[in-house]
C-alpha positions in Angstrom: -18.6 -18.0 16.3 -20.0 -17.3 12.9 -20.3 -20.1 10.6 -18.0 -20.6 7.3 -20.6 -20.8 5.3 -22.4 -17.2 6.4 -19.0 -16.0 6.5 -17.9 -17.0 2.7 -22.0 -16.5 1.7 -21.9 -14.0 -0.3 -20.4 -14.3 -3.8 -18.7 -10.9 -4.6 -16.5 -9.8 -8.1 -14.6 -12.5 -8.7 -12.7 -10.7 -11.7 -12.2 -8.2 -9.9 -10.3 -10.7 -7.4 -7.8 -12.2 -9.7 -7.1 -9.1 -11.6 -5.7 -7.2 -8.1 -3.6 -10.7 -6.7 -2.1 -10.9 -10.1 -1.3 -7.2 -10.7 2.0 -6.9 -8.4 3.3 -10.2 -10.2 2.8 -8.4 -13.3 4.4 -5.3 -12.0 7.8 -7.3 -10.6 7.8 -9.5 -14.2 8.2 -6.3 -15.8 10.4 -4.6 -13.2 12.7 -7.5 -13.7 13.2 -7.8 -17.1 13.1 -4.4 -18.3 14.7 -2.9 -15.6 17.8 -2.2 -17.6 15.5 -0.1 -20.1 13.0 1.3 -17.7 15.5 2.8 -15.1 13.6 5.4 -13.1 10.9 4.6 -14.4 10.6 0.8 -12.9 9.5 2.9 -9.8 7.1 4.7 -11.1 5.4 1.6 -12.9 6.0 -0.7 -9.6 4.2 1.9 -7.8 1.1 2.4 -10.4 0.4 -1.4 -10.2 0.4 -1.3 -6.5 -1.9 1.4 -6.6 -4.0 -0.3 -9.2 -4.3 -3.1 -7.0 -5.6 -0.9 -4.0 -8.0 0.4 -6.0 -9.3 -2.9 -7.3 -9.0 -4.0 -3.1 -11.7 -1.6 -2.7 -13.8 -2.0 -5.9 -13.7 -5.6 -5.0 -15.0 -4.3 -1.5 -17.5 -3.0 -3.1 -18.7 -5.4 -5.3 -19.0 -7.9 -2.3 -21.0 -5.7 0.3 -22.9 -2.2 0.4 -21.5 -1.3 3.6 -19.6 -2.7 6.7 -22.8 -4.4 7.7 -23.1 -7.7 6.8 -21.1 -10.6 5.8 -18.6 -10.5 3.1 -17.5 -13.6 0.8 -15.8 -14.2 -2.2 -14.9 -17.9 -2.3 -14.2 -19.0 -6.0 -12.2 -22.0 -6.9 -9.0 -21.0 -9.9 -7.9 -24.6 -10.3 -9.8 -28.1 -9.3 -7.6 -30.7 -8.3 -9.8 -33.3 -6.8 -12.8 -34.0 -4.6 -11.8 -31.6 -1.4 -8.8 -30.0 -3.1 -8.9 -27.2 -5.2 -7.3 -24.0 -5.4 -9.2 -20.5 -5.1 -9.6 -16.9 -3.8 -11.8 -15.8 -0.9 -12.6 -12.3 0.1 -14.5 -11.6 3.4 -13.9 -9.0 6.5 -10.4 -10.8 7.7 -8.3 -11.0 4.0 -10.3 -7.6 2.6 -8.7 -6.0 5.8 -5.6 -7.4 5.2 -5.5 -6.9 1.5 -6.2 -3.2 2.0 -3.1 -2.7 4.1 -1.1 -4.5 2.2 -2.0 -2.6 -1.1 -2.7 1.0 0.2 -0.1 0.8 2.9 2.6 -0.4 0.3 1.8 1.4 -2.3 2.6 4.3 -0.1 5.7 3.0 0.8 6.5 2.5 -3.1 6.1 6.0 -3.8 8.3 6.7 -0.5 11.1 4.2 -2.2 11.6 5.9 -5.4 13.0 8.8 -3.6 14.3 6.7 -0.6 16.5 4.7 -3.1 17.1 7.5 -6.1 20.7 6.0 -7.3 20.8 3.0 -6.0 22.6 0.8 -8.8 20.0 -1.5 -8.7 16.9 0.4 -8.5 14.4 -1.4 -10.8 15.5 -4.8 -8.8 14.2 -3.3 -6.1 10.8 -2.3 -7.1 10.8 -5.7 -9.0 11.4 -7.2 -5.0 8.6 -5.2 -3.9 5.9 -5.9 -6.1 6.8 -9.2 -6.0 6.5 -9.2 -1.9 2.8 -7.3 -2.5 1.7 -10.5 -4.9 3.4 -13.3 -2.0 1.7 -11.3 0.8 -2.0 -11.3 -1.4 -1.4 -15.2 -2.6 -1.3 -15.7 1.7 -4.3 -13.6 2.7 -6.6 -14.1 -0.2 -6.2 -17.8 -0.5 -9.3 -19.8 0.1 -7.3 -23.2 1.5 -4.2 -24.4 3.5 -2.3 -25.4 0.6 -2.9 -21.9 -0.7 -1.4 -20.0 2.6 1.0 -22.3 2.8 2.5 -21.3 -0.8 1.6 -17.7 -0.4 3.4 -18.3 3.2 6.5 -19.5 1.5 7.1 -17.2 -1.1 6.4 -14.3 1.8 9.6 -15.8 3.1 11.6 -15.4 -0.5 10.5 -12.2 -1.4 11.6 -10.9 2.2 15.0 -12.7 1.7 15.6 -11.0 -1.3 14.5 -7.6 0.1 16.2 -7.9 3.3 19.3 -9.1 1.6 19.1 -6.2 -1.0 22.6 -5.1 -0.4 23.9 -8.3 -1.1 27.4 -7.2 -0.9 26.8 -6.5 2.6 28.2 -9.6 4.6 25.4 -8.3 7.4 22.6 -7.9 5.3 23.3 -11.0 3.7 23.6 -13.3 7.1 20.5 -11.4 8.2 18.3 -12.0 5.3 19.7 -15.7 5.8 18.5 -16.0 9.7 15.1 -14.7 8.8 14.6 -17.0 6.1 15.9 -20.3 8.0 14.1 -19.5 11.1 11.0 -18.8 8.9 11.4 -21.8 7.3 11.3 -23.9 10.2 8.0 -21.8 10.8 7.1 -22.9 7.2 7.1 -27.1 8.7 5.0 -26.4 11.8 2.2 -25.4 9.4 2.8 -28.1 6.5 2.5 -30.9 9.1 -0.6 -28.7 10.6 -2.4 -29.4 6.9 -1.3 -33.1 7.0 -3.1 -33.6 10.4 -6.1 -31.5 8.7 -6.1 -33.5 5.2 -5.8 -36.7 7.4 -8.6 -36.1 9.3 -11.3 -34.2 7.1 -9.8 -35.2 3.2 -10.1 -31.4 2.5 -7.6 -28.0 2.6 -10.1 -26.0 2.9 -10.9 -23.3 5.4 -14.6 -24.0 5.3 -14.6 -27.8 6.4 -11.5 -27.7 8.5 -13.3 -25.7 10.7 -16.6 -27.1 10.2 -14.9 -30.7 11.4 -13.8 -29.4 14.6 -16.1 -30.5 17.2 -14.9 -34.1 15.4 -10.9 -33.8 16.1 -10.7 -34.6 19.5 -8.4 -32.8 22.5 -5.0 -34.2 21.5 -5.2 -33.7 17.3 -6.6 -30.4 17.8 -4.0 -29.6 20.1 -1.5 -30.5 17.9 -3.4 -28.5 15.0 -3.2 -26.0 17.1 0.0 -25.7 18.5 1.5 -26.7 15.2 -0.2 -23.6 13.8 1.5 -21.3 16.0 5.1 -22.7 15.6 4.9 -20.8 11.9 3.0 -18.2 13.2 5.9 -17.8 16.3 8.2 -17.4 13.3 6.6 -15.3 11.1 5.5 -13.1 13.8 8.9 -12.9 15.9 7.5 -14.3 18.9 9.9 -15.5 21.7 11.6 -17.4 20.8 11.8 -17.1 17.1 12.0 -13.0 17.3 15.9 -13.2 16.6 15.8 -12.3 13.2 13.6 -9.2 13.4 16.1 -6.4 14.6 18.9 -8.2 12.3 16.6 -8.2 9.6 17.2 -3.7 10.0 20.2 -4.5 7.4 17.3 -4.1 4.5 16.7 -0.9 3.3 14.7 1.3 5.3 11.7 1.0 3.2 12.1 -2.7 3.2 11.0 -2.6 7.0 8.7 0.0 7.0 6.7 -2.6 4.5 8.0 -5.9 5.9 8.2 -5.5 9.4 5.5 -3.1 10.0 2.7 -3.0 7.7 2.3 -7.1 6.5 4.9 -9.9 6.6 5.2 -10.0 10.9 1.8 -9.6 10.8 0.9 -12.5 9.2 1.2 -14.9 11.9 -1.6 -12.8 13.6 -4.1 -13.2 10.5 -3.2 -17.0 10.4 -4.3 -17.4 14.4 -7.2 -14.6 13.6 -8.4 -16.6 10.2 -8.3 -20.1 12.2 -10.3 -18.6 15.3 -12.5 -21.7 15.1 -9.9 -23.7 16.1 -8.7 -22.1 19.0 -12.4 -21.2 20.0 -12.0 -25.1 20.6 -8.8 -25.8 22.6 -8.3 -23.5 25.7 -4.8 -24.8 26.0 -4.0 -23.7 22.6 -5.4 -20.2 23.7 -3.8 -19.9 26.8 -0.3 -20.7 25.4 -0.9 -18.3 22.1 -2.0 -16.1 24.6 1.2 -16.7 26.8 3.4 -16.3 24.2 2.2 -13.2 23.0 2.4 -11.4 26.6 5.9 -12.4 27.0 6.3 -11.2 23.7 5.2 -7.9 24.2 7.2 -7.2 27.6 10.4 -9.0 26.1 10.3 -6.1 23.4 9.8 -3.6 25.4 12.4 -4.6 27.7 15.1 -4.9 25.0 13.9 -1.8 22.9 14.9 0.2 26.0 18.4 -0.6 25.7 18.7 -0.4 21.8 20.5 3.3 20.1 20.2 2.1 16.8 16.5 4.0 15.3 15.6 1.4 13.2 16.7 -1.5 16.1 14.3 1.1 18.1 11.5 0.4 16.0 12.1 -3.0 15.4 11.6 -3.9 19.1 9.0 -1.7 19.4 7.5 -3.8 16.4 7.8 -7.1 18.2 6.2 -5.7 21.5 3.3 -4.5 19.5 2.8 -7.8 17.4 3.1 -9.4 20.8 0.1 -7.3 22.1 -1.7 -8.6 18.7 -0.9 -12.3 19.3 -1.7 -11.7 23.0 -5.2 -10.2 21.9 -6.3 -13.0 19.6 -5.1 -15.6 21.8 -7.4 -14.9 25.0 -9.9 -14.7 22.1 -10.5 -10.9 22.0 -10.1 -11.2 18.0 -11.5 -8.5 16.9 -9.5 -6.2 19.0 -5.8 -8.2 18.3 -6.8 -7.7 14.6 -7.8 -4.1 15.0 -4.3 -3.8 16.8 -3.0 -4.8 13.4 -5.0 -2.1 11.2 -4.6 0.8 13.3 -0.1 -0.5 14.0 0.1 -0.9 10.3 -0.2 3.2 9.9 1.5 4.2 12.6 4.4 2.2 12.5 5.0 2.7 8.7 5.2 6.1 9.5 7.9 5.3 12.3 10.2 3.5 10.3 9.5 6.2 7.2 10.0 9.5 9.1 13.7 7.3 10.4 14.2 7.2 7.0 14.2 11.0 6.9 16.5 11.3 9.3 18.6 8.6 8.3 18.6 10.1 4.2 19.2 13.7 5.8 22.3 12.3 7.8 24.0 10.4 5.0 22.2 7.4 6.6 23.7 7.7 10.4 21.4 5.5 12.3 23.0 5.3 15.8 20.6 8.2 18.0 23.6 8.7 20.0 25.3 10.9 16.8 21.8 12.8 16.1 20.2 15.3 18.6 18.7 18.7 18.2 17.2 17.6 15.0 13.7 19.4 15.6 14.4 22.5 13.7 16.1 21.6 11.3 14.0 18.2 10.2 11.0 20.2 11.2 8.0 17.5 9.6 10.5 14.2 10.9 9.9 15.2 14.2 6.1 16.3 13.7 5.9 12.5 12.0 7.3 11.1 14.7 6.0 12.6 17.5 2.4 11.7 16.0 3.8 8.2 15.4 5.3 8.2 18.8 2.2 9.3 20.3 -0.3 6.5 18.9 2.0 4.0 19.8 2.0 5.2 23.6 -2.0 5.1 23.3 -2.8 9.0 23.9 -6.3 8.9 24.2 -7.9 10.1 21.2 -5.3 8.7 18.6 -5.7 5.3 16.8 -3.3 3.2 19.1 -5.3 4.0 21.7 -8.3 2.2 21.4 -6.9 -1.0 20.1 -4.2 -1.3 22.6 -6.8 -0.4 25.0 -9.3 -3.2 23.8 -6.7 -5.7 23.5 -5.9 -5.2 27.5 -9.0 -5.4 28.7 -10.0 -8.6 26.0 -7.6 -10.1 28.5 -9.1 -9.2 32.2 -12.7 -10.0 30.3 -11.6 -13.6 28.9 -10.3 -14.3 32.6 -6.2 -13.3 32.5 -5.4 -11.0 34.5 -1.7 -11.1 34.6 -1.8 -10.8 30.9 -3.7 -7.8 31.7 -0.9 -6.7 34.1 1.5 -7.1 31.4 0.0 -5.2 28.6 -0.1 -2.0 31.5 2.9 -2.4 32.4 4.7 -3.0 28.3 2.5 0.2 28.0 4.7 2.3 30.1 7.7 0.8 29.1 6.7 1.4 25.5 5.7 5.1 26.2 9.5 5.4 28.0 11.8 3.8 25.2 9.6 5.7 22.1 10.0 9.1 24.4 13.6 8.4 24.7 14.4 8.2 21.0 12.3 11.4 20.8 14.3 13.4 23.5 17.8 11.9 22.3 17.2 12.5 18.6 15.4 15.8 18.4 16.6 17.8 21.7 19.3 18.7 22.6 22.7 19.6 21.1 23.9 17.6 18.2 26.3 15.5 18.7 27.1 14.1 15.0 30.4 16.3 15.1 31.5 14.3 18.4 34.2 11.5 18.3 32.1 8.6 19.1 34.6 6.8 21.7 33.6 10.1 23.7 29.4 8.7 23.6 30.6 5.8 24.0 30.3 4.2 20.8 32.6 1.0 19.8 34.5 1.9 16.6 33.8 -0.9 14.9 30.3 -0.6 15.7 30.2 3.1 14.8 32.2 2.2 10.9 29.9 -0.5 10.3 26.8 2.4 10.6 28.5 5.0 8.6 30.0 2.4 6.2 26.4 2.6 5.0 26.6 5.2 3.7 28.7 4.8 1.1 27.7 1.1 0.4 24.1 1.8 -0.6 25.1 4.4 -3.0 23.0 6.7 -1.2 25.4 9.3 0.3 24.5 11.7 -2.5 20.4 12.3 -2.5 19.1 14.7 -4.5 15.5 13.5 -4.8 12.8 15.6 -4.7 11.6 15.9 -0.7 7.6 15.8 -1.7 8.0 11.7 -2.7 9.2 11.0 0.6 7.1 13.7 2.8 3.9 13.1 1.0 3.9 9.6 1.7 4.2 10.4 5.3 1.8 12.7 5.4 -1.3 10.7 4.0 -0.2 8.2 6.8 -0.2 10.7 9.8 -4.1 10.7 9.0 -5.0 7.3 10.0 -2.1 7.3 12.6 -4.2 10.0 14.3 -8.4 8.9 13.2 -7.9 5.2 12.1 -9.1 3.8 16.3 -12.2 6.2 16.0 -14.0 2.7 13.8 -13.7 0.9 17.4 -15.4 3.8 19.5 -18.5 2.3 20.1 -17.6 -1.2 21.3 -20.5 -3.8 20.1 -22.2 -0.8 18.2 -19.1 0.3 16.4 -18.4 -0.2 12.8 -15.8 -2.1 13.4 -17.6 -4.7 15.3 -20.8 -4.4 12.9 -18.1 -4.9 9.9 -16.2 -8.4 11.9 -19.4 -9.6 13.8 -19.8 -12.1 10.7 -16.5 -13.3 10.8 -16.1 -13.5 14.8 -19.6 -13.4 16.5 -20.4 -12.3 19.6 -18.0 -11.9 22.5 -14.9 -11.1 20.3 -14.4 -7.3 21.3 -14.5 -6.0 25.0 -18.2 -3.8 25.8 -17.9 -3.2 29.6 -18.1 0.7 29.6 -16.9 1.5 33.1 -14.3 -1.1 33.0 -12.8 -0.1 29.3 -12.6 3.3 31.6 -10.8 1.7 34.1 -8.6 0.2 32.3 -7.9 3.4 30.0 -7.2 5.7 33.4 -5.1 2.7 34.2 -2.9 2.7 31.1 -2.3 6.0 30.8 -1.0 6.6 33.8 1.4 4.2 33.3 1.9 5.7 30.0 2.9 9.1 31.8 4.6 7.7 34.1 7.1 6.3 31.3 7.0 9.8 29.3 8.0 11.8 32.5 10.7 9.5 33.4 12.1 9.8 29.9 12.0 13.3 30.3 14.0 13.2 33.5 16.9 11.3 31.7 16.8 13.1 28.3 14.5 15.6 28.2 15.0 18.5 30.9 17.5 21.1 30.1 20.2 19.3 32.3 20.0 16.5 31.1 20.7 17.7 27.6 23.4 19.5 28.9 24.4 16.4 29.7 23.5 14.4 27.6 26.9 13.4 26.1 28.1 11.8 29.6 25.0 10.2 30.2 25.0 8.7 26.7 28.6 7.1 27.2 27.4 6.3 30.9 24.4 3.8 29.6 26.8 2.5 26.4 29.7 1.3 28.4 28.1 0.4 31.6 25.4 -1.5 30.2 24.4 -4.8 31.6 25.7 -8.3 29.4 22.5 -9.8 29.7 20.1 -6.4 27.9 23.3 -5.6 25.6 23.0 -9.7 24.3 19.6 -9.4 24.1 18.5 -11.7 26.9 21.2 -14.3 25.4 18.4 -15.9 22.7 20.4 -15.8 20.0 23.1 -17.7 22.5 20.4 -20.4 23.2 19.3 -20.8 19.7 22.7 -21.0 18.4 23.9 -23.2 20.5 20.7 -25.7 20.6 20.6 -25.7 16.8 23.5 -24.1 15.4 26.2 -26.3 17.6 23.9 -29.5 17.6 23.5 -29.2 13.8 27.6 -28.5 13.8 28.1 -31.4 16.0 26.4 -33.4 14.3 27.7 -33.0 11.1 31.2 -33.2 12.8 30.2 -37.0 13.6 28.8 -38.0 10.3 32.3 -36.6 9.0 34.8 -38.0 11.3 32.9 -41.3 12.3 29.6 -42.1 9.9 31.1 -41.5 7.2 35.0 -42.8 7.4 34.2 -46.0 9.3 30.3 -46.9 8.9 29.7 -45.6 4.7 33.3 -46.0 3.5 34.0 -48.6 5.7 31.1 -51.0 3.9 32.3 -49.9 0.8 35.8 -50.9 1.4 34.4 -54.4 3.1 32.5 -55.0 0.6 35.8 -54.7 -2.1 37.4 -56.8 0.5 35.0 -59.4 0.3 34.5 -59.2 -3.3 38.3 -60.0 -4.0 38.4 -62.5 -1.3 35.9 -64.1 -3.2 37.1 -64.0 -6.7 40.5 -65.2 -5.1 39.1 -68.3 -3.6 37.2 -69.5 -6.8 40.1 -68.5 -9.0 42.3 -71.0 -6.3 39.6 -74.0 -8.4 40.8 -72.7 -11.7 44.0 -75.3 -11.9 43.6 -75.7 -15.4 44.2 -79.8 -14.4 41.2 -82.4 -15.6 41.9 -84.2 -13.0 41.4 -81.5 -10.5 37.9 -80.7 -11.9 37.4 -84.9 -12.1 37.6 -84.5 -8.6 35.1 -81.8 -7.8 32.8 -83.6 -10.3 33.0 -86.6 -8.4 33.0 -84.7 -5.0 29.7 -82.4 -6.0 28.1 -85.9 -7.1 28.7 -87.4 -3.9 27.0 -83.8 -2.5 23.6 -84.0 -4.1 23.7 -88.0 -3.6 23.8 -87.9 0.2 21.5 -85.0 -0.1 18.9 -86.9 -1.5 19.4 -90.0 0.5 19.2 -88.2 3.5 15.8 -86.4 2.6 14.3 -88.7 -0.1 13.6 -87.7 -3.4 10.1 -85.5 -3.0 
């Protein structure tokens, strides 16, 4: 593992540094308060700045390095607090990756929104949200401390609530952006009492000698680090059990989770685990349970993204399988392919959820597949987007999700876990089934938009919350230009397709050559003939999962029938898949009912009987009290003569008894 020091050892432009962090906060300030006069126009300036600032991500790149060879560092102190606590920015390979996602990926996805959201009511709140999210997401990543993640971790968690509760007049949208920000918050404790054990032990917040104190925190603290660690990471990055809020969190607009819950926010969890790697190098208990965690993670989603008719629900699983195969990757140690896993998801998926858009914006935002079908001629580039998208999530050789799916599986057999290994080839044909059968269902076919929905099956009140959408957003009129919301999509087929190719290479590619300063050596899978083992392996698991999808949905029977097979799987589906494996049942009733019941005794016993009670005791006694020395207040001499003489006679024997000293 490469030291922090040769890590952070190279000073880059620090100017350069500030100016890009504080660009989107400057963008939302503006969006915000001038929204009223800027109209249309707040889009257009949102999405400058967050183009601005991916340009200055890569002049900063730049300025730090003269190729991906080499270490990276930017580490400059903003504000010094004390001894071992001060606040900074650092650039190297891990936050200059993220940094460029999170800048080039959303400024993308800005320039998708202005036509995704063209008369929406409250436009230039929007792109105020969204610049806003780019500058939380940048304070996280860039910050050179735990204090400073911790913040930038925080305010992730507001902007998202205010994004994913956009539509605030949405009872849906609003619980949902609720339960993502209460379950991230929780998330938000495990990693505040993380940096109190830290602080405790080393006096510092910062990366550099938390790490470098290590091999000084013995087994059980730096288990607790550890596993303290991943409790906010769990949240963040909807790992079991803390996923629940990831498919509710589909109530945001569209290009709300193509940014959100693609490209950056349920990613940072990974980049938290990836950035503390000298931690975990430490504890293989904390490994094996990351690692865990992240396996079940990945086949969970899968599982439950097979059941799911809803596009965006589609994707959302699909989202928490794939950060499941990023958390499995960096927790058996294989860093640098769970972290290329990140890069090469961030396109592909943003194109996903951005080419559903199209289809949902063509269709007056139906999102239930079930009322689509034969969409391939006429949303010709939708369905060439998402069959690209489709394809590099399935890990076709030759396209970007192949090789870091690929490397992530085999990280696992090389760091000795091999039924992690079995699970990442099986999710893998699972994954390649579900994404084929939102392919077959939405673009072959007849469609079946026309069709009542009790006939496919479709609960009614399910069905009018869908197209209730429609005219809640304001969007059921679009008249915005198609080239803001194709071109977007169409720079991100690029790397969805050539973005792996900087793994091909193993220990010699530039990938590697770019994180071997961060990571050192062992951190990416280089066993040639079993990376082709494994590949042969995958894929034909991967076919096997297309072909059956094409049984079901795909041949020209089962399109005929495709409208009794869809009401076939929607009413006879099995209670445990259609409540999603019950969590949100367990969680509820573990926290929800406990917090309920407990708040039910503080009412009806606490707080009657043990607060109210003393209060009312205390009266009681108090009047008692002034009754009894009011019952001395005769208003006789010769009563008081005779507690005079009495209280005489007191101290008198008092005194006799004990003596005068």
């Amino acid at each position: 593992m490469a030291s922090p020091e040769h890590v952070m050892g190279v000073v880059g432009s620090y100017p350069l540094l500030v100016a890009l962090w504080l660009l989107p906060l400057f963008g939302a300030v503006l969006c915000w308060a001038f929204g009223p006069q800027l109209k249309r126009a707040a889009g257009w300036l949102a999405t400058a700045f967050a183009f601005v600032a991916f340009g200055l991500t890569l002049a900063s790149w730049g300025a730090g390095t003269q190729s991906l060879n080499g270490a990276l560092g930017a580490d400059q102190p903003l504000v010094r607090w004390m001894p071992g606590f001060h606040l900074g920015l650092l650039l190297d390979p891990l936050s200059l990756l993220w940094a460029c996602i999170i800048t080039g990926v959303g400024a993308l996805i800005h320039l998708y929104s202005i036509g995704y959201m063209e008369g929406d009511s409250a436009f230039a709140r929007f792109f105020a949200y969204m610049n806003f999210f780019l500058f939380a997401m940048l304070t996280l990543v860039l910050s050179d401390n735990f204090v400073g993640l911790l913040v930038g971790w925080g305010l992730v968690g507001l902007a998202s609530y205010f994004l994913i509760g956009f539509w605030f007049y949405k009872p849906a949208a609003v619980a949902a952006a609720r339960k993502a920000f209460v379950i991230n918050v929780a998330g938000d404790v495990g990693i505040m009492f993380a940096i109190f054990l830290i602080v405790q032990k080393t006096g510092s917040i910062g990366f550099g000698n938390a790490f470098a104190a290590a091999d000084t925190y013995g087994p059980t603290l730096l288990l607790a680090i550890c596993i303290s660690l991943f409790i906010g990471a769990a949240a963040k990055s909807a790992q079991v059990p803390l996923h629940t809020w990831l498919p509710d969190a589909m109530e945001g607009p569209t290009p709300v989770s193509a940014l959100i819950h693609a490209a950056t926010m349920v990613t940072a969890g990974v980049y938290l685990i990836a950035r503390c790697a000298p931690l975990w190098s430490h504890d293989g208990n904390a490994q094996l349970l990351v690692g865990t965690i992240g396996g079940i993670t990945a086949l969970v989603g899968a599982v439950l993204g097979m059941v799911q008719w809803d596009i965006k629900r589609i994707l959302a699983y699909s989202t928490m399988s794939q950060i499941g195969y990023m958390i499995m990757g960096v927790g058996v140690g294989a860093y640098e392919a769970g972290v290329a896993h990140f890069f090469t998801h961030a396109f592909f998926k943003a194109q996903l959820f951005l080419a559903s858009g199209l289809i949902i914006h063509a269709l007056s935002n139906e999102q239930d597949v079930r009322r689509m079908g034969g969409l391939r001629k006429r949303l010709p580039f939708a369905f060439i987007a998402m069959l690209v998208g489709v394809l590099a999530i399935c890990g076709i050789p030759g396209l970007s999700g192949s090789f870091s799916k690929d490397a992530i599986i085999q990280g696992a057999l090389d760091h000795g876990h091999p039924w992690l290994y079995a699970v990442g080839i099986l999710t893998a044909g699972m994954t390649a089934y579900y994404m084929f059968r939102m392919l077959f269902v939405t673009f072959f076919g007849k469609y079946r938009g026309d069709i009542d929905p009790s006939e496919l099956g479709i609960r009614h009140p399910e069905f009018a919350g869908t197209t209730a959408h429609a005219s809640d957003d304001g969007h059921e009129q679009h008249h915005a230009p198609a080239w803001l919301m194709n071109l977007p999509v169409a720079i991100l087929i690029v790397p969805s397709i050539f973005a792996g190719w900087l793994l091909y290479g193993g220990a010699n590619s530039p990938w590697h050559r770019f994180f071997d300063p961060q990571f050192g050596v062992g951190a990416i899978a280089n066993v040639p003939i079993s990376e082709l083992t494994t590949t042969l392996v995958t894929l034909a698991f991967v076919a096997v999962g297309i072909f059956v999808a094409y049984l079901r949905y795909g041949t020209k029977a089962a399109r005929e029938a495709a409208v009794e097979r869809l009401r076939r799987e929607s009413v006879g589906m099995s209670p445990i898949l259609a409540n999603a494996f019950y969590f949100d049942v367990a969680l509820d009733a573990l926290f929800v009912k406990t917090s309920e019941a407990l708040g039910r005794l503080v009412s009806r016993v606490l707080d009657p009987h043990v607060v109210d009670g003393a209060v009312r005791e205390a009266a009681i006694v108090t009047q008692s009290s002034g009754a009894l020395v009011r019952s001395f207040q005769t208003g006789f001499v010769r009563a008081y003569a005779v507690f005079l003489a009495v209280g005489i006679a007191c101290f008198a024997a008092f005194y006799a008894f004990h003596g005068v000293h």
